[in-house]
N, C-alpha and C positions, 0 to 999 in steps of 0.2 A: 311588496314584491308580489306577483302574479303569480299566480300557478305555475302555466305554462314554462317561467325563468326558474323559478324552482325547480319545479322537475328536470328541467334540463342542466342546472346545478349540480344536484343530486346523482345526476346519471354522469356527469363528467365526471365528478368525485368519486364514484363508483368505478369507471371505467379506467382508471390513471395507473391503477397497479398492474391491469392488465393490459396495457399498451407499452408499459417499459420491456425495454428488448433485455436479454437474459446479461449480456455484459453490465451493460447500469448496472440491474440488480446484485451483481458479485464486486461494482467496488470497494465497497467494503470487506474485502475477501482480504487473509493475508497470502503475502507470496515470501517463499524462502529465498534469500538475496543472500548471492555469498561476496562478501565484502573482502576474500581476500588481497584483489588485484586496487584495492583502493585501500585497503589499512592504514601504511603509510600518512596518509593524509588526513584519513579520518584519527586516526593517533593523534594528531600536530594540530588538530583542529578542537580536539578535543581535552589536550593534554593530559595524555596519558602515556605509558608504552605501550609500545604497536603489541608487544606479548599480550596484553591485557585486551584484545581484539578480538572477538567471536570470530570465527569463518563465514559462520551463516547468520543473520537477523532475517526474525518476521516483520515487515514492511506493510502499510496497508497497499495495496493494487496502485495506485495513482504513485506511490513514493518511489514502489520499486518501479512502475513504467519508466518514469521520469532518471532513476540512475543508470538501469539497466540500458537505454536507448531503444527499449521498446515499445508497442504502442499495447496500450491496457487491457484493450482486445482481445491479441495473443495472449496474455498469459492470463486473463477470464477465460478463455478457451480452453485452459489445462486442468481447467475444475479447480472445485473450491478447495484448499490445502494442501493441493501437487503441483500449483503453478511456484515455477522458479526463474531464477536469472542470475545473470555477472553482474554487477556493480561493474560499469566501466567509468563513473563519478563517482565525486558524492554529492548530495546537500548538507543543509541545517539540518532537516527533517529528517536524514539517514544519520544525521550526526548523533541526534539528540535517541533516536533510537538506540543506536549501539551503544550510548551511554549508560543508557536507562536499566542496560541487558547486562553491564556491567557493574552498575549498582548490585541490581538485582540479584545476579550472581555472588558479590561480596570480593568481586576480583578486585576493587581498587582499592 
């Protein structure tokens, strides 16, 4: 390989962190999801009783866009650890969360 492709390897791999727009950067952010208005379902999906249901789960950004009906953007917007939202779904990915948070807890 040349110089000249190198160097300009080098500087595109250099330059990559600082070309991502600040959204990207926060998907991995969590967001507070309050799962009340789907319980029900994630109960039934999960089998458990809906008692045994957090109100709120952390979500990574993409899970809760995705339940909440909103785009990732907005709640990247709310800063890292005060973005929140309604669950007006669920998924798997919401499922297996509020499972995990119910282990975790020792509620089951």
């Amino acid at each position: 390989m040349d110089t000249i492709r190198l160097t300009r390897l080098l500087l595109a791999f250099t330059l990559l962190p600082l070309l991502s727009s600040p959204a990207l950067a926060q998907q991995s952010g969590l967001v507070n999801v309050n799962v009340s208005n789907v319980a029900n379902n994630i109960a039934k999906n999960i089998n458990v009783d809906v008692s045994q249901i957090p109100v709120t789960v952390q979500a990574p950004i993409g899970i809760a866009a995705n339940v909440c009906g909103v785009n990732a953007n907005v709640l990247a917007q709310q800063g890292a650890g005060l973005a929140s939202c309604t669950a007006t779904t669920t998924s798997t990915a919401l499922n297996q969360i509020v499972l995990r948070q119910i282990k975790a807890t020792g509620n089951q």
